[in-house]
N, C-alpha and C positions, 0 to 999 in steps of 0.2 A: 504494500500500500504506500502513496506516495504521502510522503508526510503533508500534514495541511499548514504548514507554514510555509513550506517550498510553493502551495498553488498561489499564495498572495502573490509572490512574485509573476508568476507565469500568467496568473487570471487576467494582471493591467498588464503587461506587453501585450499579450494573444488580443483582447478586445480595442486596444486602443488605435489598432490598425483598422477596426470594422468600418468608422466613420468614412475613410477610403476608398473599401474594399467591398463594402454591403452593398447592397439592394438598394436601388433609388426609392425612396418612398412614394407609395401610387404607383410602381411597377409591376406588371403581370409580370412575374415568372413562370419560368417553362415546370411543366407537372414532372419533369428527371430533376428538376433544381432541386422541388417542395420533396421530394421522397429520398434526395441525397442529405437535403439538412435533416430532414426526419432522424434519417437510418443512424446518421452519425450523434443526435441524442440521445435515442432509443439505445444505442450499441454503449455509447459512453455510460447510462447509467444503469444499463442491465451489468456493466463488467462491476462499476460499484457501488452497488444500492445496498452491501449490506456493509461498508464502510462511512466513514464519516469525513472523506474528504472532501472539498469543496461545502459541506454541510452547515447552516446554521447554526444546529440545536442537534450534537450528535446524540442529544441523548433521545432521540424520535425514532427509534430504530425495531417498534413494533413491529413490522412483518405483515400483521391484519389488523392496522392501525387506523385510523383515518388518512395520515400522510399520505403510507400507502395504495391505500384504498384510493386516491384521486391517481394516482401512478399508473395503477391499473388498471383505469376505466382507460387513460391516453395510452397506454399501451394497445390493450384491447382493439382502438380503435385502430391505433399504426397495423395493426397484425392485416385485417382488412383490407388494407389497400397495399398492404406491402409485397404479395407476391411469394409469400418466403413463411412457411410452416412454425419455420425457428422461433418466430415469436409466441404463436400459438402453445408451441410445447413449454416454452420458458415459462408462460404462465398454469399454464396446466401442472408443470411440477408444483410453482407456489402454492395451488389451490393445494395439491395433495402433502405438501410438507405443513399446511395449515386445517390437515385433517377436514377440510372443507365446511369449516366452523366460524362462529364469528369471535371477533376478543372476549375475553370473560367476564371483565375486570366489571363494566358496568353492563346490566341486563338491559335497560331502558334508553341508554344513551345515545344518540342519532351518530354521535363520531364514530361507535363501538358495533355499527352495521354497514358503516360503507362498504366495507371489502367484500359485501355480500352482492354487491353490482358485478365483483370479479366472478365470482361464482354462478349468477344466473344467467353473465355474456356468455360463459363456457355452458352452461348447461343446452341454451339454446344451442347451441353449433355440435356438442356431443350426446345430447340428452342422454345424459346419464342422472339417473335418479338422487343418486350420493352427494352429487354435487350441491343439492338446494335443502335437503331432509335438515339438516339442522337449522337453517334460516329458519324454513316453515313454520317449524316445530318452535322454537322461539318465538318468531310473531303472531301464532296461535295464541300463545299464552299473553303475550300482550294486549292480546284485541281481545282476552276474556278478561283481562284486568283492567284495562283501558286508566291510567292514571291522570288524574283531575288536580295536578296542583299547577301555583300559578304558575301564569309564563312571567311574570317580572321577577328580573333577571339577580335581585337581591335576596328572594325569597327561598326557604330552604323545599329542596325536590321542584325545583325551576328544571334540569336538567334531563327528569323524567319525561319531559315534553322536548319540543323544537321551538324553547324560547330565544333562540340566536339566529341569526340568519343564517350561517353555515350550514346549520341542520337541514338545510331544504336543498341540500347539495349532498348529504350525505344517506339520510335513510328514506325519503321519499322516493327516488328513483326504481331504490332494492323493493321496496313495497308496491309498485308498478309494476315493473318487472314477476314479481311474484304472481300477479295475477294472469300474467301472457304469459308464465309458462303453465300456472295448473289450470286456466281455464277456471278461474273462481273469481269472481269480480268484485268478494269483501275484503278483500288487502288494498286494491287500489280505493274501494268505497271508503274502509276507516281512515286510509293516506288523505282523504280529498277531507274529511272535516277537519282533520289536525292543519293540512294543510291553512285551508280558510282561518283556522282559526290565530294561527300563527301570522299569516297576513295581514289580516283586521290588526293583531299587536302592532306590528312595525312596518309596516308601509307607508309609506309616507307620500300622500294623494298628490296631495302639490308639487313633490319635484318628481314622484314616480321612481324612486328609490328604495332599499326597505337600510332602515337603523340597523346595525350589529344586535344591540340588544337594549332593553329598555334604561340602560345606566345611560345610554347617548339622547334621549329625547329632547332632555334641555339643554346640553352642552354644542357650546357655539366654540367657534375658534374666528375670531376676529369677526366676529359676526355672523361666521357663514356656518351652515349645520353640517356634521360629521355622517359623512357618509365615505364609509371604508368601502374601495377598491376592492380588494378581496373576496369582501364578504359577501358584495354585491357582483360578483363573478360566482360566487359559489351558486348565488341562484339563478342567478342566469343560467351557468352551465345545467346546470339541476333540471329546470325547464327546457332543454334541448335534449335532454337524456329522456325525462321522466315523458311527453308529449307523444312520444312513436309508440306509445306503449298506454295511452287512451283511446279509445272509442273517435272517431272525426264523427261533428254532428251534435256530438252529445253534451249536456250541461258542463260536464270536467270538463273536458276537449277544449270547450267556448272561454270558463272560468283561465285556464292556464293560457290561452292561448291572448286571450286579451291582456294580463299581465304582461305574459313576453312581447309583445308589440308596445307595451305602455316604457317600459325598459329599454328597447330598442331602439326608440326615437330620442329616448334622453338620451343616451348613450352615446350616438353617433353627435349628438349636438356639442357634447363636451368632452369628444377624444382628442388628445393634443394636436397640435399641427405636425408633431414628429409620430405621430403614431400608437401613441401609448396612452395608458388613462393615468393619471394621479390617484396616488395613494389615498390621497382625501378630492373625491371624486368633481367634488366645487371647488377645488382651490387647487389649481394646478399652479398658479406662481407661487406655493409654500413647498410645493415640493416636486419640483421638478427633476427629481432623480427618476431614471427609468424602473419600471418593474412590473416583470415580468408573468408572475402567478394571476393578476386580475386581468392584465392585457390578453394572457391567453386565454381564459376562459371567455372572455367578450370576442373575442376573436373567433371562436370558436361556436357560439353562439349564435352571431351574428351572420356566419356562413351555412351555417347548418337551416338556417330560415331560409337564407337566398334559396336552396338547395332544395327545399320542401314546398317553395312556394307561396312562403309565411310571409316575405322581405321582398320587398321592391329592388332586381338585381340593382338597375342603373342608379337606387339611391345609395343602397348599403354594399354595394362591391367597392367603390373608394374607399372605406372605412377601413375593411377587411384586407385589401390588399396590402394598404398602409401599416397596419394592426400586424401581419406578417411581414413585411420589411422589417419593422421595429423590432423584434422577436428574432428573428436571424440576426441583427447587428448584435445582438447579443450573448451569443452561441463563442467560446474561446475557440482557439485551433483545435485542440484536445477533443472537443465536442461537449460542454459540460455548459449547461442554460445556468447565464448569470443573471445579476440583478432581480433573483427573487426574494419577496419579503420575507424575512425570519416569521416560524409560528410565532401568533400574536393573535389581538383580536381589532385594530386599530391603525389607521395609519401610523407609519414609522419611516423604515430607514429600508435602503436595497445596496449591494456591492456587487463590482461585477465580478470578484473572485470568491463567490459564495450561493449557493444554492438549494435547493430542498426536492426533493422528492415529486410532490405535489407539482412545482412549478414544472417538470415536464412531463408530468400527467396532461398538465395544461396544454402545452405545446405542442402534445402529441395528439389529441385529439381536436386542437385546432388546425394543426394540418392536416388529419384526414378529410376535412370537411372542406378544405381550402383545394384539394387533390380533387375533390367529387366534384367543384366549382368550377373548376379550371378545364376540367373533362368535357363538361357541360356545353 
């Protein structure tokens, strides 16, 4: 393992040549470009996903974590378009070295089900039964217990719910998904009132945003209200995942499909002119550092709409193309996605010789969507 002080050095050489060397912003690249920077993330963090180089927070090294678990969905999707089985199998070991289970550690926690997205993208493509029986079996028991404490975010068993926004990026999906594979349509039905209900907490009507969590409702920074990048990437992403896996037509179908268009047109109205969103999503002049993990999932998002039909191409392909320019200049030679934010719950800080898991989760499944557009 290459020690992680040796990458500070290597992170700012490799990147500080991209401003030269990248992708003009607003450029259509060729679909051999988007599956060569892919392959070279995908390869970079399959050789060290269970080290902590380049890493934020090495101590995120669950396996069937949430980190993880957004890893795996971008993998998932690279496998798809990649042409190449390799990825398929690398993920198929994970699920069998993770006994095809979800973390233990919390029974109710929406973090402590993501990687149950890895498990139902394989099950569809191998259906094999093994792969989903312990999800099931756990969210059985949940939808018999159905936990009623608040969602404000102070409160003790806040956590048993999806009072954060993340949450709607992490176990709603899994609980869609469950329903298209057993053909039972009370998983996505109990998904859809948690959902609503979680929404009605933190969305925020007027800028069409949603809060982290109820600790941000009245907290301004210079005025302007806190709305985290990320967190508002987790639902977006969330809603590009969880929507192929509703009924078209139907009251959900309508309900999510209007929110993500409500989010899409902010979205594109406040992407920087360099291609990236800020960390604090209205205030791009506080922080104008690149990063990565929210850019990808809007990027990702917002191509995946193009691609369905959702997205007006000629409005929202500027966005996206840009949104991937920005994303590649920040790929080292090495292949390792920098300037993503360290786990947190809040705008902060990005470097470009440090990275997470998650962020090319992000990346990967905003380029397969970027691959399916460019096809198009």
């Amino acid at each position: 393992m290459i020690h992680p002080k040796k990458s500070v050095k290597t992170g700012f050489l490799t990147l500080a040549l991209f401003p030269m060397v990248g992708m003009l912003a607003g450029a259509s690249p060729s679909v051999k470009q988007v599956k060569a920077d892919m392959a070279r993330v995908a390869d970079w963090q399959i050789e060290h996903y269970r080290d902590d180089y380049g890493r934020n927070n090495p101590r995120s090294d669950d396996l069937n974590g949430w980190t993880y678990g957004a890893l795996y969905v971008g993998m998932e999707k690279w496998a798809e378009v990649a042409g190449d089985d390799t990825y398929y199998t690398w993920l198929k070991n994970v699920g069998q070295e993770l006994e095809w289970k979800l973390r233990a550690e919390r029974f109710y926690h929406a973090d402590d089900h993501a990687v149950g997205q890895l498990y139902l993208s394989l099950y569809g493509k191998y259906n094999d039964p093994k792969m989903i029986a312990a999800t099931r079996t756990q969210f059985d028991q949940i939808m018999a217990e159905t936990p009623t404490s608040s969602l404000d975010h102070t409160k003790r068993g806040h956590s048993k719910r999806w009072s954060w926004c993340d949450a709607l990026f992490m176990a709603p999906p899994v609980w869609a998904q469950l329903s298209t594979a057993t053909g039972d349509p009370k998983y996505r039905d109990w998904m859809f009132g948690e959902f609503k209900a979680t929404t009605e907490y933190l969305f925020d009507k007027e800028e069409h945003l949603y809060f982290r969590d109820s600790r941000f409702f009245k907290q301004r920074h210079k005025g302007k209200k806190i709305f985290w990048s990320r967190g508002n990437g987790w639902v977006f992403g969330g809603l590009a995942l969880m929507l192929p896996e509703i009924p078209k037509g139907s009251e959900q179908y309508d309900y999510f499909a209007g929110i993500y268009k409500q989010m899409a047109e902010k979205l594109i109205s406040i992407q920087t002119p360099d291609g990236y969103w800020a960390m604090s999503l209205l205030e791009a002049d506080a922080y104008p550092t690149p990063e990565t993990s929210g850019t990808g999932f809007y990027c990702f998002g917002l191509a995946w709409g193009i691609n369905n039909g959702i997205l007006n191409r000629a409005t929202y392909e500027p966005a996206v193309l840009k949104a991937w320019a920005a994303l590649t200049r920040c790929i080292t030679k090495d292949g390792m996605l920098g300037y993503v934010q360290p786990i947190g719950a809040e705008p902060g800080q990005a470097w470009p010789d440090r990275t997470e898991v998650y962020g090319a989760g992000a990346f990967l499944a905003a380029g397969a969507e970027v691959v399916r557009m460019l096809e198009k």
